[in-house]
N, CA, C and O of each residue as an XYZ file, in Angstrom:
332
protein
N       0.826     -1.180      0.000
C       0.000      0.000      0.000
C       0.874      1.247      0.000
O       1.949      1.329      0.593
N       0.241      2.322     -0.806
C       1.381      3.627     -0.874
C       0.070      4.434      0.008
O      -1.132      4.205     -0.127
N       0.756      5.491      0.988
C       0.008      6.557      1.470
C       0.374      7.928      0.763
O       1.590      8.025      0.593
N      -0.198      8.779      0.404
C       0.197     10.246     -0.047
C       1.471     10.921      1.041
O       1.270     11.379      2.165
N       2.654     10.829      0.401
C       3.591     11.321      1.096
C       4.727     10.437      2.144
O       5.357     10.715      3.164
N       4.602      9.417      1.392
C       5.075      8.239      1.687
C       5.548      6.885      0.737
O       4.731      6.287      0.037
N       6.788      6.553      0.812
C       7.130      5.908     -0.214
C       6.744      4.287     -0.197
O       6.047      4.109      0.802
N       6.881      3.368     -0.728
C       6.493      2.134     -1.500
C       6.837      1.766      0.148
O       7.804      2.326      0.665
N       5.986      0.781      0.966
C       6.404     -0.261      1.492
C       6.678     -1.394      1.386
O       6.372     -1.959      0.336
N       7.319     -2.094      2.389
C       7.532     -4.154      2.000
C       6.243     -4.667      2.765
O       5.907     -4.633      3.948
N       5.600     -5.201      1.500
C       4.826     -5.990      1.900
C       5.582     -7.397      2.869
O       6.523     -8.069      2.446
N       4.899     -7.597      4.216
C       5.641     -8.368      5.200
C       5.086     -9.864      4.718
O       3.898     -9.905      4.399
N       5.593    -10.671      4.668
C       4.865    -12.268      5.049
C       4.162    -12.310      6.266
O       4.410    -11.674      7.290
N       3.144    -13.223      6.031
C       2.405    -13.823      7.144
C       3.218    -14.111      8.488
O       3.024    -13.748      9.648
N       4.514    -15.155      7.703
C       5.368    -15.628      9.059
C       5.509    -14.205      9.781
O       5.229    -14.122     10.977
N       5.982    -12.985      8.999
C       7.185    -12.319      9.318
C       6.055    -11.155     10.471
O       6.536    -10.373     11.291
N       4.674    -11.328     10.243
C       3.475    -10.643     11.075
C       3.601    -11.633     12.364
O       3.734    -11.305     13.543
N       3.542    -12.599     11.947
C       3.357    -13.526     13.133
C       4.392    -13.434     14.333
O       4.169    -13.270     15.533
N       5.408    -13.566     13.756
C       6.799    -13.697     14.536
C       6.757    -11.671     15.529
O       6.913    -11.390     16.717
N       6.513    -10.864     14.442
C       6.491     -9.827     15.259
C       5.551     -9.599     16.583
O       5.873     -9.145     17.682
N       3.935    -10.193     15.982
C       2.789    -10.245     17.075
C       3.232    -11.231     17.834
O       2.338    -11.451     18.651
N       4.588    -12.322     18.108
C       4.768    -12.829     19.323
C       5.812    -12.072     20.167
O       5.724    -11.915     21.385
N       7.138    -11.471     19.127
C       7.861    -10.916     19.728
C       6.988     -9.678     20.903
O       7.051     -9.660     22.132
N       6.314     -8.864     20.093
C       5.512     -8.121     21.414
C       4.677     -8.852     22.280
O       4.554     -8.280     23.363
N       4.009    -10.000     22.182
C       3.032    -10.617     23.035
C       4.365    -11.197     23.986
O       3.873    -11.449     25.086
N       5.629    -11.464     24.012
C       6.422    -12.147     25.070
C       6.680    -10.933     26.175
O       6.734    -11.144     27.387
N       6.838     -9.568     25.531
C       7.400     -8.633     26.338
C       6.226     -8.062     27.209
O       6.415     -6.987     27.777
N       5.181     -8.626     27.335
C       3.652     -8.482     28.231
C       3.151     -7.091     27.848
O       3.696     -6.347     27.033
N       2.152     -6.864     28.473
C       1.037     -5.757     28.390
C       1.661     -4.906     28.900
O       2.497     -5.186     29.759
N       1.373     -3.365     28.425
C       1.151     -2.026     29.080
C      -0.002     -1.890     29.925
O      -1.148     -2.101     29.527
N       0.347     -1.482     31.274
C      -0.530     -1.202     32.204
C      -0.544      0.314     32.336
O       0.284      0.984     31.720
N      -1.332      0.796     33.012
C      -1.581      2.330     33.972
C      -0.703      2.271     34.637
O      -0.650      1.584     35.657
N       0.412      3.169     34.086
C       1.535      3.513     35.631
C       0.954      3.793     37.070
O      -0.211      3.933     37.441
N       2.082      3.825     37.719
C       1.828      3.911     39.419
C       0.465      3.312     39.817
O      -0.611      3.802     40.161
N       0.967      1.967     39.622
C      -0.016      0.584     40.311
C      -1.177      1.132     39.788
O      -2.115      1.517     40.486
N      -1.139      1.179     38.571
C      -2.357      1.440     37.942
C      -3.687      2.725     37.984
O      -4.640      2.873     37.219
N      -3.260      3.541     39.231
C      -3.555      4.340     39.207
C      -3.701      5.720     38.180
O      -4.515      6.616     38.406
N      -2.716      5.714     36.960
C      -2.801      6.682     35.991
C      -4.356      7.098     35.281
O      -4.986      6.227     34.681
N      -4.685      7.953     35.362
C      -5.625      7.962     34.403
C      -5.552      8.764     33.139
O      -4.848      9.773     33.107
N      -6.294      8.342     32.015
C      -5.985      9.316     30.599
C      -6.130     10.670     30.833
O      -7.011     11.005     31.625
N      -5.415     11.561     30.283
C      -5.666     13.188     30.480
C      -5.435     13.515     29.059
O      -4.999     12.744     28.205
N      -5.862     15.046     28.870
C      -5.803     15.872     27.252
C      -4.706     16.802     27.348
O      -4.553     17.694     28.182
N      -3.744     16.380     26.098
C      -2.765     17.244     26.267
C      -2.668     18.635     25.430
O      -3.645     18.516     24.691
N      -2.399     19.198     25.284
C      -2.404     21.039     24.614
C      -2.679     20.430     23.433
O      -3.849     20.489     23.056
N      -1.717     19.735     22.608
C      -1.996     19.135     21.307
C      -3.047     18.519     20.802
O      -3.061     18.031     19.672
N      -4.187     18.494     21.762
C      -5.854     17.401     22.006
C      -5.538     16.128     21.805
O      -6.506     15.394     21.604
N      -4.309     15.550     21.793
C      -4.627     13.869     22.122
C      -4.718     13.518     23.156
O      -4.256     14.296     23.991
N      -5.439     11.985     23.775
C      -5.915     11.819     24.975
C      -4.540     10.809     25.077
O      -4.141     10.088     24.163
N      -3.913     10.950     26.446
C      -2.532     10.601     26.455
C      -3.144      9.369     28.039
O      -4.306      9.364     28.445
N      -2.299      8.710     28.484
C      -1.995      7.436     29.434
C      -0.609      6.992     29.249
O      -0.013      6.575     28.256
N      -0.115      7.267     30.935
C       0.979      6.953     30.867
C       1.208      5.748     31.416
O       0.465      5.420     32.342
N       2.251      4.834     30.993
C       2.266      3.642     30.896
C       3.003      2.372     31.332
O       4.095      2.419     30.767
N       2.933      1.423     31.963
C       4.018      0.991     32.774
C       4.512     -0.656     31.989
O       3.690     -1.557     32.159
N       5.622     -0.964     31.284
C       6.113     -2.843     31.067
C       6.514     -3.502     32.224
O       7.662     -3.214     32.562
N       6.072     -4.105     32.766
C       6.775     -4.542     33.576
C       8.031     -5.744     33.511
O       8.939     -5.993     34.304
N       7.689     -6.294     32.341
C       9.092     -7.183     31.678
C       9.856     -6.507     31.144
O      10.923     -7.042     30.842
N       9.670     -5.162     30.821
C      11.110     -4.332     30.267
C      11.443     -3.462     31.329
O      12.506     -2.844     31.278
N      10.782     -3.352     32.148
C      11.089     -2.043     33.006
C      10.849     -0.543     32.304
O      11.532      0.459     32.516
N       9.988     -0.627     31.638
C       9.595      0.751     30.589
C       8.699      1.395     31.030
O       7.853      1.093     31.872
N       8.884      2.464     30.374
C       7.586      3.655     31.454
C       7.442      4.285     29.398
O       8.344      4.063     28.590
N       6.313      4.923     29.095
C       5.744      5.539     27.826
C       4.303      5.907     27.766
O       3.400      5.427     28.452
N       4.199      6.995     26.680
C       2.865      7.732     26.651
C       1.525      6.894     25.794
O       1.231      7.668     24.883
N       0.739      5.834     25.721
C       0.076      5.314     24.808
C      -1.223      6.554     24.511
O      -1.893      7.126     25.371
N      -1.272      6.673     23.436
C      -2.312      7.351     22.823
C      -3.805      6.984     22.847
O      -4.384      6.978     21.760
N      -4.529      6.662     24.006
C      -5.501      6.382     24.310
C      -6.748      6.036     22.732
O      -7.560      5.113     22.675
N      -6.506      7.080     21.679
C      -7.227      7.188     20.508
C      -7.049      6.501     19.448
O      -7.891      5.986     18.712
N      -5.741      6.505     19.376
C      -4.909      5.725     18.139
C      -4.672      4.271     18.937
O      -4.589      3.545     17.947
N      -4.551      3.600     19.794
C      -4.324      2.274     20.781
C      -2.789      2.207     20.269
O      -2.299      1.135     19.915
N      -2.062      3.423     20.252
C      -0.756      3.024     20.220
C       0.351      3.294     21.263
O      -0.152      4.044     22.099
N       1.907      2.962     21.662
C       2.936      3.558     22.722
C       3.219      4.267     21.499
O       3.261      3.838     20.346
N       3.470      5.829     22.111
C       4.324      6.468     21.304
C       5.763      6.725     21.523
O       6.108      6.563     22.694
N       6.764      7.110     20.636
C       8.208      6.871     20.718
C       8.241      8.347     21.561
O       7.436      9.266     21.710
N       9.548      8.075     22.003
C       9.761      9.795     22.714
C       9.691     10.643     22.336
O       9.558     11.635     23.053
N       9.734     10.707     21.176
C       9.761     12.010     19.820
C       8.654     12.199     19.623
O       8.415     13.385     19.393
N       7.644     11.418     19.600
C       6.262     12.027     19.587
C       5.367     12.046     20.824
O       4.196     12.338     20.579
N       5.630     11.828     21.942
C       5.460     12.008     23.228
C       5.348     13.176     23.776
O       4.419     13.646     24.434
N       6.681     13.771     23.365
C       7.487     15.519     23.300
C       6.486     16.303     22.677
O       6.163     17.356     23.227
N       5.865     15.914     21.470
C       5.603     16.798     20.522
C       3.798     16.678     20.933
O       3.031     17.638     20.854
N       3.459     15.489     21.304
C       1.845     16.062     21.941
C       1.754     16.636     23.571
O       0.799     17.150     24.155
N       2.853     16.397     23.954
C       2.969     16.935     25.146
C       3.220     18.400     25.013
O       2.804     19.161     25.887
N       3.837     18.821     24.031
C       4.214     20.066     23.776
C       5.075     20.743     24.683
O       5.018     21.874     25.165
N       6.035     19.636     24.836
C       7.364     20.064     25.570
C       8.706     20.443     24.457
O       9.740     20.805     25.019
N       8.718     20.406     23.616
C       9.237     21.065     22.530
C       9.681     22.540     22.301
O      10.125     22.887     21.206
């Protein structure tokens, strides 16, 4: 699939989906940081943000409550509008 403003991707194999949806299913769920207590809030940028706890990586990150995604630090920054 091409998106407007975006070049040709690799179409992945089945295996090569599979193998990734286990590699993340081994490293467990994102929870609500601080024992689950976090709740979603709106950041200046209007996305609804949750901050986030791995407990098999020891990772802390912002998941985008809207999109069901972790975002990388670089875009964390930029809806946080700490930039």
């Amino acid at each position: 699939m091409c998106y407007p403003g975006k070049g040709p991707e690799k179409v992945k194999t089945l295996v090569e989906l599979l193998a990734e949806r286990d590699a993340k299913a081994e490293q467990g769920p994102w929870i609500p940081a601080h024992n689950r207590t976090e709740t979603p809030f709106l950041t200046r940028s209007g996305k609804t943000l949750l901050y986030c706890y791995q407990a098999s990586t020891g990772r802390h990150a912002y998941c985008d409550v809207n999109a069901d995604v972790i975002l990388t630090d670089e875009e964390a920054r930029l809806a946080l509008g700490t930039y």
